[in-house]
C-alpha positions as CSV (number, residue, x, y, z in Angstrom):
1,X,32.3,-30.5,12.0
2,X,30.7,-31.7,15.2
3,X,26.7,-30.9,14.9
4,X,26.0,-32.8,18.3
5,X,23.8,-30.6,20.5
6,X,22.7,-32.8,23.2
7,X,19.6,-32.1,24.9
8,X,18.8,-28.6,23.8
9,X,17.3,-26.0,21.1
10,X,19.3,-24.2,18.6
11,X,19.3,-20.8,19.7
12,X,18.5,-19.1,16.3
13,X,16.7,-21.3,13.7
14,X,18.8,-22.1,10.4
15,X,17.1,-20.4,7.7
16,X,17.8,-21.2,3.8
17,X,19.7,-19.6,1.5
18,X,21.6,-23.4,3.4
19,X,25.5,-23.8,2.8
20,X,27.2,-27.1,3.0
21,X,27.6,-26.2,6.8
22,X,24.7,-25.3,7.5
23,X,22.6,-27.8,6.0
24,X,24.5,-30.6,7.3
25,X,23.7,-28.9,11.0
26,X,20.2,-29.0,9.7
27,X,20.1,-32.7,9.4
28,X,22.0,-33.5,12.5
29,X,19.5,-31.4,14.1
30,X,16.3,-32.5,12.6
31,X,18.0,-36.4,13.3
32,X,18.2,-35.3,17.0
33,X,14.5,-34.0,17.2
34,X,13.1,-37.3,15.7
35,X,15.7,-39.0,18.2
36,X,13.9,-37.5,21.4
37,X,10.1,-39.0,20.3
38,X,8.7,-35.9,21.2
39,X,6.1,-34.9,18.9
40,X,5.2,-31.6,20.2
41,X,8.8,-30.5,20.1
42,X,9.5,-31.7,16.6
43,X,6.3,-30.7,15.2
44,X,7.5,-27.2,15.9
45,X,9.8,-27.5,12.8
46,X,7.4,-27.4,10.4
47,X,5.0,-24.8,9.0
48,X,1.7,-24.9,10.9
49,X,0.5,-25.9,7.2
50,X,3.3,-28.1,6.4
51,X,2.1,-30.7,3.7
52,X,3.6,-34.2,4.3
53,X,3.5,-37.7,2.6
54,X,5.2,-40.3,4.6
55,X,4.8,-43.5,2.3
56,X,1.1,-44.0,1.5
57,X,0.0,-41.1,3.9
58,X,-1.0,-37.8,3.6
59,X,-0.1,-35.0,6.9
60,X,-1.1,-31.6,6.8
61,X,-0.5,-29.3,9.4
62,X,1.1,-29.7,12.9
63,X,-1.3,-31.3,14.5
64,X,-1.5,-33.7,12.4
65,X,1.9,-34.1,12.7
66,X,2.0,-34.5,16.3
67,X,-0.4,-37.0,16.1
68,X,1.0,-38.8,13.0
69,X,4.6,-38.9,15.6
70,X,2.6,-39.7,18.5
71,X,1.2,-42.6,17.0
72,X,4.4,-43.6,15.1
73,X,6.5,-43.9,18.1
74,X,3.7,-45.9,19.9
75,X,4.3,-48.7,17.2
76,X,7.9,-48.1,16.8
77,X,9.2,-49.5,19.7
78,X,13.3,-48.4,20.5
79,X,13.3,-46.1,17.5
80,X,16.9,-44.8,16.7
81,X,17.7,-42.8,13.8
82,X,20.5,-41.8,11.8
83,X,20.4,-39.0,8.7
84,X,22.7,-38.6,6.2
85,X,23.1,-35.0,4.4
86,X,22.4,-36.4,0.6
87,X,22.5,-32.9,-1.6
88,X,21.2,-29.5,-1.0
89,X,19.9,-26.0,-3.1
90,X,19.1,-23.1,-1.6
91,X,16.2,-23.9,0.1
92,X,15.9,-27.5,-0.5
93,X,17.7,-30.4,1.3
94,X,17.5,-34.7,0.8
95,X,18.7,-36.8,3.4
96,X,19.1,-40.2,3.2
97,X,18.5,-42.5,6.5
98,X,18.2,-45.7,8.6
99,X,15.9,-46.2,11.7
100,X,15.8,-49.3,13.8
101,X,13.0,-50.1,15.9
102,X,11.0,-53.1,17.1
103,X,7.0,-53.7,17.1
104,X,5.2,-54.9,20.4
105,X,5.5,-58.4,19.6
106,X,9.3,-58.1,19.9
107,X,10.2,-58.5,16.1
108,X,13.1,-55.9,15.3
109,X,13.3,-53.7,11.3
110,X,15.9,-51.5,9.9
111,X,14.1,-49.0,7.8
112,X,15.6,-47.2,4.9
113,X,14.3,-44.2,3.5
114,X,15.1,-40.8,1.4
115,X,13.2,-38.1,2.2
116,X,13.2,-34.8,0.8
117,X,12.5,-31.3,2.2
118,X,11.4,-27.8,1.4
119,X,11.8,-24.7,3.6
120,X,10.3,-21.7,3.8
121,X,12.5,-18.2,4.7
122,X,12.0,-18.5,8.2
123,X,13.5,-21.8,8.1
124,X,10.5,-24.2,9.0
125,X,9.7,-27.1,6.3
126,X,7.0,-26.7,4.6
127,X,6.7,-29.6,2.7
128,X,8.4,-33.4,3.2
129,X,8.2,-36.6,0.9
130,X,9.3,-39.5,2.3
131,X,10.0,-42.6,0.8
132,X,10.9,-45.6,3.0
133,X,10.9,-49.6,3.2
134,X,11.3,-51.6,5.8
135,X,13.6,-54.4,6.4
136,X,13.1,-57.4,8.9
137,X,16.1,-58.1,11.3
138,X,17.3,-60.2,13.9
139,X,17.7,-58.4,17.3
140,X,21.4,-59.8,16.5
141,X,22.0,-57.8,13.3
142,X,21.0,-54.3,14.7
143,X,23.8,-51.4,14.4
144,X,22.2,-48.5,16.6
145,X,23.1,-48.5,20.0
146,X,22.7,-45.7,22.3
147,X,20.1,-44.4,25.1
148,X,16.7,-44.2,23.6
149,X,15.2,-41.7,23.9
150,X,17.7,-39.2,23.2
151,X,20.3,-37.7,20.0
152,X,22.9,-40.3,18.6
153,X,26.3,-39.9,20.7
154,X,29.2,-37.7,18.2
155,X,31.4,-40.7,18.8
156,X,28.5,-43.2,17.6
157,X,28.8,-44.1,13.4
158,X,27.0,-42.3,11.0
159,X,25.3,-43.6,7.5
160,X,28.6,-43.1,5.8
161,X,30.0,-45.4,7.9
162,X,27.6,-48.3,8.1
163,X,27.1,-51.1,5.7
């Protein structure tokens, strides 16, 4: 199935009870958001009280999430991402992922995380944990290449197919 849907909006948002299909659009989607470093536009996928914990910290709200993003992408330098659909209920999905991005200093990670989600029936998240650890790299070992910012290419590999 190709989920690609470079540089736009879905028309209609993708609201649970979530099949196979459409969760997996779901993650390509949400991967593609996070992709264009736009806080304001990905914030709008949440709830306006979405409750967050990414690692140690607590988000709550979409402005909180636009400014948790804004400042994330300030100190993660060349962020790419890549989700993976991991398992899905009806109005639950886990993905599985890899980011790679460098700090100012010029020192490159791969970070690995799980995170899962919780929609509401309109289809915005209203709740995310997110566990992830970060790896240090040499610029050498990185696997993401494409145009930053912007979505992952269809022809690019997904998680599946990296080691």
């Amino acid at each position: 199935m190709n989920t690609h849907l470079p540089n736009s909006q879905p028309t209609a948002i993708i609201a649970p009870p979530f099949t196979l299909e459409t969760a997996t659009l779901k993650v390509r989607l949400a991967e593609d958001g996070w992709n264009s470093r736009d806080p304001a536009r990905v914030a709008l996928a949440y709830t306006e009280d979405s409750t967050w914990r990414n690692r140690s910290e607590f988000v709550v709200g979409r402005g909180q999430i636009r400014a948790f993003l804004a400042g994330k992408w300030e100190r993660e330098l060349e962020y790419r991402l890549v989700k993976a659909l991991w398992a899905f209920s009806d109005d639950r999905i886990a993905v599985r992922y890899q980011y790679e991005w460098h700090d100012v200093a010029g020192r490159w990670f791969r970070s690995y995380g799980n995170e899962l989600w919780e929609y509401d029936e309109r289809g915005l998240m209203r709740r995310r944990e997110a566990s992830i650890n970060d790896v240090a790299i040499q610029e050498t070992e990185r696997k993401f290449f494409w145009p930053a910012p912007g979505p992952r290419p269809a022809e690019h590999p997904g998680i599946s197919d990296l080691r």
